[in-house]
N, C-alpha and C positions, 0 to 999 in steps of 0.2 A: 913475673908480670905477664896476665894472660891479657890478650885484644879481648877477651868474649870469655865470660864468666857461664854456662847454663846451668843453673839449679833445675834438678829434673829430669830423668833419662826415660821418660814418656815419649811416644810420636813426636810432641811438639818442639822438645827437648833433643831430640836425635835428629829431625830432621830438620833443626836453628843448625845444630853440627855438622849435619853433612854440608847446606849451602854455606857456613861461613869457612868450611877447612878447605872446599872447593877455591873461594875465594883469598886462601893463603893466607889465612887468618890465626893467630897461637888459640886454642880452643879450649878450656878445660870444662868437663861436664862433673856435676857433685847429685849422687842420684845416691837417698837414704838405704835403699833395698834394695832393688832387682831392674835392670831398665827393662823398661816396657812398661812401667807402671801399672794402672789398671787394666790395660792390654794384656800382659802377661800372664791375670790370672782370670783369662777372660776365655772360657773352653773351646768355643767355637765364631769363627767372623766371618760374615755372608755377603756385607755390604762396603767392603773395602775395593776399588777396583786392581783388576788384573788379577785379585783371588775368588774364584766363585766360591771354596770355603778353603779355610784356613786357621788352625789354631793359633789363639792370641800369641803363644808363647813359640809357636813358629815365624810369625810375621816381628815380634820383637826382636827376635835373632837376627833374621834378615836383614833391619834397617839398623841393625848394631854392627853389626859385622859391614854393612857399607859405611856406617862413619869410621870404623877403626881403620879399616884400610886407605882413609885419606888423614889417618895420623891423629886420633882424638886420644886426648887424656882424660881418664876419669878417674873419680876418686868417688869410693863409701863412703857416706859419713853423713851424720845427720847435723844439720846448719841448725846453729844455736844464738843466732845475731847477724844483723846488717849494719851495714855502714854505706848507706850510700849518696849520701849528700854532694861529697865532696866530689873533685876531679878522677882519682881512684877509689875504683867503688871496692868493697871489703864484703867478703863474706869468711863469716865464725864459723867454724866446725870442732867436731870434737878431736878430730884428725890436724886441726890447726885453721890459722887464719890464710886466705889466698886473696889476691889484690888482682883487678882487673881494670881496663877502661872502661868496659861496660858489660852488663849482668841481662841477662834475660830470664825471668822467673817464668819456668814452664813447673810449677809448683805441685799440680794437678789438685786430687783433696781425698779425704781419707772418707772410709765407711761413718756413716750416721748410724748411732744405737739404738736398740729398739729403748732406751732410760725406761726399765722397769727395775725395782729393788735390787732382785736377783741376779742381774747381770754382769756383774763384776763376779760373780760366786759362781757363776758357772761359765764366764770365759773359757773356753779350751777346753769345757767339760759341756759339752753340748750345745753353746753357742758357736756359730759359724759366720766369718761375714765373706767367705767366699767360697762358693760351690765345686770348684775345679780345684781345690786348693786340699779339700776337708774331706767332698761327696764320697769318695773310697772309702773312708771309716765306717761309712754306714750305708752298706750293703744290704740289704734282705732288711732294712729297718723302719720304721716308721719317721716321718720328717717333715716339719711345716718350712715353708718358705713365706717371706714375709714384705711385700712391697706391688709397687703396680705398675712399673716401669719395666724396660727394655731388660735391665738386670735380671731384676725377680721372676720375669717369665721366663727368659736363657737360664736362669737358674733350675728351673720348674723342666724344664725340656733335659738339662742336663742329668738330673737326680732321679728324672723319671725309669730310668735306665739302669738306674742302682738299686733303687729303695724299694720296699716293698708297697711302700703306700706315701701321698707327698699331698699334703695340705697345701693350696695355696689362701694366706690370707690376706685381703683387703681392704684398707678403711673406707673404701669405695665401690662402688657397681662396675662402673667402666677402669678403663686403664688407660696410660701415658705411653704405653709404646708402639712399636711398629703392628701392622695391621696384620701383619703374615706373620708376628709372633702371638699375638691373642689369636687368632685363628685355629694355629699349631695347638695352643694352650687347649684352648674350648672344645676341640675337637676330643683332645684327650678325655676330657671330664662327662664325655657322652659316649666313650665307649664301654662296650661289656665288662661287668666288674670292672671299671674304671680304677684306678690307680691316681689318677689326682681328683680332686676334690676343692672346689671353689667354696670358701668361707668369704664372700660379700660384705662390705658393712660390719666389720669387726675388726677389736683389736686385739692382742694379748696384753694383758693385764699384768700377768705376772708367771715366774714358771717355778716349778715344785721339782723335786727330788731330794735326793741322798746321796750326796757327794758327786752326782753327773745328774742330769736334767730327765725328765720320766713324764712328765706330762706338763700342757698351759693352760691356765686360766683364758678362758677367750671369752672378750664380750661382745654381746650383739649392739652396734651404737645406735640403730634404731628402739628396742623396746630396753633396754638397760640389763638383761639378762645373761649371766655368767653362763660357763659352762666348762665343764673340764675334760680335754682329751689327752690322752693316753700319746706321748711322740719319744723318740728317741735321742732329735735334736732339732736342729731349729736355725737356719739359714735367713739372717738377717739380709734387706736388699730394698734400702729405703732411701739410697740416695746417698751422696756425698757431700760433706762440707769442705771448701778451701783450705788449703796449709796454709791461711794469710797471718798467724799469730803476732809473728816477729814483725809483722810491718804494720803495724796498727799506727797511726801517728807520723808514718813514715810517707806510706802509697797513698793514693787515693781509693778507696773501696767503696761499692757500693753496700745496699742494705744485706744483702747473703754473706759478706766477707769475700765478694769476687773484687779481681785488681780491675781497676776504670782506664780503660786506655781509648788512643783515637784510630782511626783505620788504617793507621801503621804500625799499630799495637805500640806504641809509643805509651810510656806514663806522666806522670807528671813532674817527672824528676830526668832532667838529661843523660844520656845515656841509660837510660832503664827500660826496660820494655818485659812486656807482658806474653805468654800464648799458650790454647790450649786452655784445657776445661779450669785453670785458675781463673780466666779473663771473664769479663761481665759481659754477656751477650751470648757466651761462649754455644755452639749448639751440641760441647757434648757429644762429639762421634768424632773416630779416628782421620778420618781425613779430613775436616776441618781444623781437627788441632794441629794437620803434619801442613796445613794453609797457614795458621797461622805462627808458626815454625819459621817456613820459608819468608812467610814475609818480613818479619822480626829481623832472623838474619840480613836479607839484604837489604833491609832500611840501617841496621847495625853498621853493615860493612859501608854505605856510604856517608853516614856519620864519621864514622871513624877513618875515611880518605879524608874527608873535607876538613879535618882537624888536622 
């Protein structure tokens, strides 16, 4: 029987851990792959404070290895059902079921696909949904990247350094992220023989090859016209959808599939709480999810004195 159940070894997820094991709280963390979540496969982080740069997968270490050493348990395993109605909340895994007083879903959310035909057929064979993870394979190669955020630009930055040449494409003119990262970006796409290359107002269609991926269909969404470029892979970076499957019926969610909580990240189910890029509102960057972490936790911990 844990006090504090955290699905999720994300910032959010690690640091609900550090303040509830501070607080002498039994803790167990259930994290399906790697903690650090998207931090971990995240190459480079500029706007975290106290690092002026730091690799995602260096700063995940970090905030793991300070919750271990105030006693954290964690377990692999991918959660396959909830049980949380009752007084002891239940989470399923493939590893078995664990019983806690209360659960904090630091959930985060996986890659969005680019759904074209192809995409299951050429998973792992030149589809990519993370650049720090893949970008080595293709060295001296040709490569589109594919989105208008924070991601697909840190993508575009990272690969530019690998590849021999890096499409970036758009279904948009402008972009959603930081202003020093389109700068960075645009700057690129104006130097001598340039190396990246902005496709505006287009999508891919669909991608062609022989058994690994060799070029895409990209259309123009202004004038309707196709065209086919010659790449060697292709770096998906459209955004995330929430892990809210299992709680459908269960949480309150809004329209994205984000969990609905109040400014205690409380849900709508006692003892349950929310933090971190699953929660609706969420802004989506690491120190806001390691804010709402902490707050989780000690709204957690004084729930559970006062009971």
């Amino acid at each position: 029987m844990y006090d504090i159940i955290i699905v999720g070894g994300g910032p959010a997820g690690m640091t609900a851990a550090i303040y509830a094991l501070r607080a002498r709280k039994k803790v167990l963390m259930i994290e399906k792959l790697v903690v650090g979540g998207q931090v971990a496969i995240t190459s480079l982080i500029e706007n975290y404070p106290g690092f002026e740069s730091i690799t995602g997968q260096d700063l995940s270490e970090k905030m793991f290895a300070q919750a271990n050493k105030y006693g954290l348990e964690t377990v692999y395993a991918d959660v396959v059902d909830y049980d949380l109605k009752g007084e002891i909340k239940k989470v399923v895994t493939h590893e078995g079921t664990f019983e806690g007083k209360s659960v904090i879903l630091a959930l985060g959310a996986s890659a969005r696909t680019l759904d074209v035909a192809s995409e299951k057929e050429f998973a792992g064979r030149g589809i990519s949904y993370c650049a720090s993870c893949d970008g080595n394979f293709y060295k001296d190669k040709v490569v589109a990247v594919v989105g208008g955020g924070n991601s697909s630009l840190g993508a575009v930055l990272y690969l530019v350094n690998l590849a021999k040449k890096v499409y970036l494409i758009h279904r948009r003119e402008t972009f959603k992220a930081e202003e020093v990262q389109i700068q960075k970006v645009m700057n690129l796409t104006k130097e001598k023989d340039a190396k990246v290359e902005f496709i505006p107002n287009a999508t891919i269609q669909d991608l062609e090859g022989n058994g690994k991926v060799e070029s895409m269909i990209v259309e123009d969404l202004k004038t309707g016209a196709t065209k086919e470029i010659a790449i060697d892979g292709v770096f998906v970076a459209i955004g995330r959808r929430p892990d809210t499957g299992f709680l459908q019926g269960m949480i309150n969610l809004d329209e994205g599939g984000h969990i609905i909580t109040d400014e205690n990240m409380k849900t709508n189910i006692d003892g349950v709480y929310a933090a971190g890029d699953v929660r609706s509102g969420s802004l989506k960057q690491i120190v806001t999810a390691a804010a709402d972490g902490a707050i989780a936790a000690s709204r957690i911990v004084a729930y559970l004195n006062q009971r």
